[in-house]
N, C-alpha and C positions, 0 to 999 in steps of 0.2 A: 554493339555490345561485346564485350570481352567476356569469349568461351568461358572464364571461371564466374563471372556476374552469372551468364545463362546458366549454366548449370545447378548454380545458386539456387536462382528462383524457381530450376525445374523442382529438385527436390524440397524447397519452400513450400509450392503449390501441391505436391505428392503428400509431403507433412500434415497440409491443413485439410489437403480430402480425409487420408486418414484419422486424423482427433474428429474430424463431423462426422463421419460412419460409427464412430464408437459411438459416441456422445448422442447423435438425434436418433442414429436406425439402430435400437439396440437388437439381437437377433437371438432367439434363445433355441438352441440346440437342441434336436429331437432324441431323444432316450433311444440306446441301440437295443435291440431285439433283445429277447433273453435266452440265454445259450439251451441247447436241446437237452433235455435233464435225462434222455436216453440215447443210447446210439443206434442207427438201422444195423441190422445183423447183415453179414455179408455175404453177398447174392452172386455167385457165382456159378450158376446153371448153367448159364449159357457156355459156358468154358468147357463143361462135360460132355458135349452134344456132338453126336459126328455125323459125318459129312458126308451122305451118300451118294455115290458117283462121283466123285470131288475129281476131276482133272478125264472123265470118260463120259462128260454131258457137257453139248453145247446150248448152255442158254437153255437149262429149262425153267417152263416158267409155273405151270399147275401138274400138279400131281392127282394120281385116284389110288385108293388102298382097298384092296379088294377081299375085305374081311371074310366073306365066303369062303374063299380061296386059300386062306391063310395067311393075308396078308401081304398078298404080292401087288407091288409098288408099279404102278403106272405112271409115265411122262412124255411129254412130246419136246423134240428142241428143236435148235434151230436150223438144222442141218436135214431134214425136213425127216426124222425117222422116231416112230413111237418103241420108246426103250419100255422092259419090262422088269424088274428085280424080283430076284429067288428071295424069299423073306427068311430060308434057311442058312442059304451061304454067302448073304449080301453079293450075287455074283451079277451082273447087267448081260441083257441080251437084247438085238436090233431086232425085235419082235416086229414091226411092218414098216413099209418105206411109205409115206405118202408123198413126200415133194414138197417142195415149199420152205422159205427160212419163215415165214412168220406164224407157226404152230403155238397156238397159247390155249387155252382152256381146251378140259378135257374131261368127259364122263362116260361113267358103264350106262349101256341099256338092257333092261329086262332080259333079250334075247342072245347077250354074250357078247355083243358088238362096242364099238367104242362109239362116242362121240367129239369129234376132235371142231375145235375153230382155227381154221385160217384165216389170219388177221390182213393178209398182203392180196390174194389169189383168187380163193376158190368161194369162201365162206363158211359154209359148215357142211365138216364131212359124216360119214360113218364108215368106222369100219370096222369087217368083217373079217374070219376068216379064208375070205377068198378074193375078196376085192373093195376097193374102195370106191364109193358114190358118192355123186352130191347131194345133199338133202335140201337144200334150202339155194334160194335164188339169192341172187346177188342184190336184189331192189326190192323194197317192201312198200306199196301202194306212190312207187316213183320216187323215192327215198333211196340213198344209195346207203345200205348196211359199211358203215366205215370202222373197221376194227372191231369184230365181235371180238369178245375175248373174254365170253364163259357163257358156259350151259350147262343143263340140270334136264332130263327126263323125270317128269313127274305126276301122277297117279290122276287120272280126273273121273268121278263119279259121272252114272248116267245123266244125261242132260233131256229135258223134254223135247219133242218133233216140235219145229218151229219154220217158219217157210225161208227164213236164212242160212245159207250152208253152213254144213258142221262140219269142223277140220276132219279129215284122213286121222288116222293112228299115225301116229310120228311123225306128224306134220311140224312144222315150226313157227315160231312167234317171234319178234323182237317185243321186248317194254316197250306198251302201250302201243303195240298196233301190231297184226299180223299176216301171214302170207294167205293169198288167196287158196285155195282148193277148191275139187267138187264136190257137191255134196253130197255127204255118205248117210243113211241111218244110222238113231244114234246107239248107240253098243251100253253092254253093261257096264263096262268102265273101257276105257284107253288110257293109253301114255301118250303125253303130250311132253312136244320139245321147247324149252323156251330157252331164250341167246338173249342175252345181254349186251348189245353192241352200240357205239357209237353212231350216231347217224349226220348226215351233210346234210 
C-alpha cells in the first residue's frame, strides 16, 4: 500500500470513530462550581511571629513556660544541653549539661526539677539543681522503651491499701503498662510520672 492510501485510511478510520462518539455516546457536561460570593480575609499571623533562639538552638524540640516564674522558656536540644530563656530580655543561657544528641520532651516537677526524655541513651532523666539521675529504666516488663519522647508529672488522689504494690512518688509509667517498684503505703496524694514512648 502506498504511504498516501495508508494515511488516507488512517485519518478515514480516526473520522468515523469520531462522528460515532458524537452521535451514539452523547456526554453532557457537569456544571462548574459556583464562584465564592466572599473572599477569605487575609491571614497572615504567621509572618508576625518570631523566632526564639533562631541560629543559638540545636534541634529543639519541646519546650516548658514556666508561668510561675515569669514566664521563662525551657528546652533541650541536640547537642545534649537544657537552655533556659529570660522572658525579660529574650536573652538564652546553657542552664545544665545532660549529654546526649537525642533530648526531646521535657517537664517541671512539683519540686523545681526538670523532667527531661532521652530518646537515644538514657531514657528519662531529672534534673536538678545539683545533678542529674535516672529515673526510669530502660525496659518496662521486658519491653525495650524505644524513643520516649514526652512526659507530664501528674497529681494522683489517695488510692485504697490493696496487697499489689503501689508505685514510689515519682515513679514512672509508659502507656499502658508500668515500671515495677516496692511497695510503699498509700499517701494522701503523689505525683506520678507518665512517658509516652515507643516500644519494640
Amino acid at each position: 500500500m502506498k504511504p498516501g492510501l495508508f494515511a488516507a485510511a488512517v485519518l478515514a478510520a480516526i473520522a468515523s470513530l469520531a462522528i460515532h462518539v458524537a452521535l451514539n455516546c452523547p456526554i453532557d457536561p457537569v456544571q462548574s462550581p459556583p464562584a465564592p460570593t466572599s473572599h477569605y480575609p487575609r491571614n497572615n499571623l504567621l509572618q508576625r511571629l518570631e523566632k526564639l533562639g533562631e541560629g543559638l538552638l540545636n534541634g529543639p524540640e519541646d519546650v516548658y513556660v514556666d508561668a510561675v516564674a515569669g514566664g521563662v522558656v525551657y528546652t533541650a536540644t541536640r547537642d545534649g544541653w537544657l537552655h533556659r530563656m529570660n522572658p525579660y530580655n529574650r536573652s538564652w543561657e546553657r542552664w545544665r549539661f545532660v549529654g546526649g544528641t537525642g533530648l526531646l520532651g521535657i517537664a517541671k516537677c512539683a519540686d523545681g526539677s526538670m523532667l527531661i526524655c532521652d530518646a537515644h541513651n538514657k531514657g528519662l532523666l531529672r534534673v536538678g539543681e545539683e545533678a542529674v539521675t535516672l529515673l526510669a529504666a530502660s525496659e518496662v516488663e521486658g519491653s525495650t522503651i524505644n524513643l520516649p519522647d514526652a512526659v507530664v508529672e501528674g497529681w494522683r488522689p489517695q488510692m485504697a491499701r490493696s496487697t499489689s504494690a503501689t508505685p514510689a512518688p515519682d515513679s514512672a509509667s509508659t502507656r499502658g503498662s508500668s515500671t515495677s517498684s516496692s511497695p510503699a503505703p498509700p499517701a494522701a496524694s503523689s505525683n506520678m510520672t507518665h512517658v509516652r514512648a515507643r516500644r519494640q
